[in-house]
C-alpha positions, 0 to 999 in steps of 0.5 A, a space after each residue: 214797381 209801377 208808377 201808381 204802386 209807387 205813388 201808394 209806397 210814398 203815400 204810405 211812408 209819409 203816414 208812417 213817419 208822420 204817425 212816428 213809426 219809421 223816422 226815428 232812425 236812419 231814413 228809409 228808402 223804397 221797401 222801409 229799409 235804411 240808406 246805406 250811409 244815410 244820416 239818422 235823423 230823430 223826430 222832435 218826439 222821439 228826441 224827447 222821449 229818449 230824454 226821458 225814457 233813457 234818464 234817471 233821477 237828477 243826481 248831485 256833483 259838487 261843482 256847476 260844470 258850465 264848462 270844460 276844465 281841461 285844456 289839452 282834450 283836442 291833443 288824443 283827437 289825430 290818434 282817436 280818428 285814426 282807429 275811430 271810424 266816422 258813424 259809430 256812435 259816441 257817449 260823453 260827459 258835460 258840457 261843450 267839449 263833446 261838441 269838438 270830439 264830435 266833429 272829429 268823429 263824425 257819429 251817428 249819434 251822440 248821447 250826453 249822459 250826466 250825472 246832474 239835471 243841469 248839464 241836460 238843461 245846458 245842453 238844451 240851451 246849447 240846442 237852441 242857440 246852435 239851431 237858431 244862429 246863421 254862424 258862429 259870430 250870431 252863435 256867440 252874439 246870442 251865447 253872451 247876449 252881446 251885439 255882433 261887432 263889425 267885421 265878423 266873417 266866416 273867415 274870422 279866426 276863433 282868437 279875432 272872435 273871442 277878442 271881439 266878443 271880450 271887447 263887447 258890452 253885455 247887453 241887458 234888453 238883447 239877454 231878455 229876447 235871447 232868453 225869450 227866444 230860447 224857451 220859445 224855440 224848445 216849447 214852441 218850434 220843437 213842443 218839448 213838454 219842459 217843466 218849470 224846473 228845467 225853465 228855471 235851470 235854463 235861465 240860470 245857466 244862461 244868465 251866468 253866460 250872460 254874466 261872464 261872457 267869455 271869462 266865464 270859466 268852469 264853475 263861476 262868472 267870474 273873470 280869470 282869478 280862478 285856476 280854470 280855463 275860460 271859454 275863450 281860452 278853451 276856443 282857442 286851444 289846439 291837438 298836439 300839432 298846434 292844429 285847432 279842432 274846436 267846434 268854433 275853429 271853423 265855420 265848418 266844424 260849427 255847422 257840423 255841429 248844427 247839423 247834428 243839433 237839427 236832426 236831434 243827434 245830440 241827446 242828453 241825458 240824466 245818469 249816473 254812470 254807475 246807476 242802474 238804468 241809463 248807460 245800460 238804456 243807451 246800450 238796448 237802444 244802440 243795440 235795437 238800432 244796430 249801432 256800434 259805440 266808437 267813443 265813450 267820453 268819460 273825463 275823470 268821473 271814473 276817480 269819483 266813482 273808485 272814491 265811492 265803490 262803485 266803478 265796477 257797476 259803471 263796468 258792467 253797465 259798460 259791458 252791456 253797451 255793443 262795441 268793437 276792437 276800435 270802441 275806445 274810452 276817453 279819460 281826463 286825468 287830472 295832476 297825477 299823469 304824465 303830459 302837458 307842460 303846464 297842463 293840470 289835465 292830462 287826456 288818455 285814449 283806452 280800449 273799451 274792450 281790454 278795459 272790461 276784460 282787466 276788469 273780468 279778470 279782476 285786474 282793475 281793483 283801484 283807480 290807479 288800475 286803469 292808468 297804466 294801460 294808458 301810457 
């Protein structure tokens, strides 16, 4: 191609992204096709309406979930990245512990469905602080609005951050600024159209992390008298080999997960697992995007839905996702399992595929069905 039909291709591309015809997925090179291997980034707009156009309803759970309760989540992740490979995309439940699996894995993207509205508006504070923090000491000064103590570098161990910050005082007038800044960074810096709603959701979320610093635990701001791990507990855990793999282990794996944050590659959503509409959205869109799921984080939630016959419309709605021979379920079980001394939480690995053929077959009638298969 010559060097005016060239300048008129680019011309073109440029329209087309800006009119949102091409950006949403990976980005494209001369002719509209995608970079082998390129990173897929999605436009502000695209980002939102995948919010939308992929949820359903607000639904209800009985505890606020601010973040894990598992201790011994990083202990499958050697295993998980040995049949996982990176750039396959990831589902996941909750809150914050999506964010170590995905620096393991290295997706292509990642989907957050959730039963509860609130753990969407989590994650889009989440989305803000990460975005907006130079590294993880401005990450947690901005998460617990706590000035940043002296002497924080990039390499600071996570267990000196998590010291320094559970010596710091919290700090009133920096939460109102925090505050302030994370809706102006949401409405303003990336125009998503938030509803009063999900303003106030943010704020009350937020204000428990203010309140609890780095005691706060999995459904209180109340320090340590609960049977529940901390956050700063929760940072400083480790895989099996003693290796630590949270996102806050490194600067490296917290830029990852900036990285991901900045290109609109974590999206969450509001959907019941077994519910008519989101898992089987996510499915038609990874299908349309010829993605490939290589890990679905589904901690216990299958046990609730046993409890409530519904496990099997969760199974076909997880039929309808494209997987592969390596496409692998992450399962928490909690008391009844096998695993960490000291652990209540015991974190298993399954394959996708042989699940859904048990399940075929009409093997897999109860809860207890699936566990044998992950011994």
């Amino acid at each position: 191609m010559n060097r005016p039909g060239r300048r008129r291709l680019a011309i073109l591309v440029v329209i087309a992204c800006a009119a949102g015809w091409l950006c949403a997925g990976r980005p494209l090179i001369a002719g509209g096709q995608r970079a082998a291997g390129a990173a897929p980034v999605l436009s502000d707009s695209e980002f939102w309406r995948l919010t939308e156009d992929l949820s359903e309803p607000n639904g209800f759970f009985n505890s606020d979930n601010l973040l894990s309760n598992e201790t011994t989540f990083q202990y499958v992740i050697p295993k998980l990245t040995s049949s996982v490979r990176p750039g396959m995309a990831y589902l996941g439940v909750g809150p914050e512990q999506n964010f170590t699996y995905i620096v393991a894995l290295q997706p292509s993207i990642a989907f957050i469905p959730d039963i509860r509205r609130g753990n969407l508006q989590e994650h889009l504070m989440y989305k803000a602080l990460f975005e907006m923090a130079a590294d993880r000491a401005d990450f947690l000064s901005r998460l617990f609005s706590r000035e940043r103590p002296g002497r924080l570098s990039a390499d600071t161990t996570v267990e000196a951050l998590m010291t320094a910050y559970a010596r710091a005082a919290p700090n009133e007038a920096l939460y109102q600024r925090n505050l302030a800044a994370i809706r102006e960074w949401l409405t303003g810096h990336h125009q998503f159209k938030l509803p009063t709603g999900d303003l106030e959701g943010i704020e009350s979320i937020y204000a428990a992390f203010y309140a609890g610093g780095p005691s706060l635990s999995y459904n209180s701001a109340r320090p340590q008298r609960s049977r529940y791990p901390t956050y700063s507990e929760l940072q400083q855990e480790t895989d099996g080999d003693g290796r630590a793999r949270g996102y806050l282990a490194s600067e490296g794996n917290f830029k990852v997960v900036k990285g991901f944050e900045e290109r609109n590659l974590i999206v969450p959503l509001v959907g019941d697992f077994a519910g008519p509409k989101t898992i089987r959205a996510v499915g038609g869109w990874l299908k349309q995007h010829g993605e490939t799921v290589g890990a679905f984080y589904t901690s216990n939630v299958e046990n609730y839905l046993f409890q409530s016959n519904v496990w099997g419309s969760f199974a076909r709605n997880a039929a309808a996702l494209p997987i592969d021979a390596s496409s692998t379920f992450i399962r928490s079980c909690f008391d009844t399992c096998p695993g960490v001394p000291g652990s209540r939480s015991t974190t298993l690995l399954d394959s996708m595929s042989r699940v859904l053929d048990r399940f075929r077959l009409g093997k897999i009638r109860t809860y207890w069905d699936l566990l044998p298969t992950l011994r």
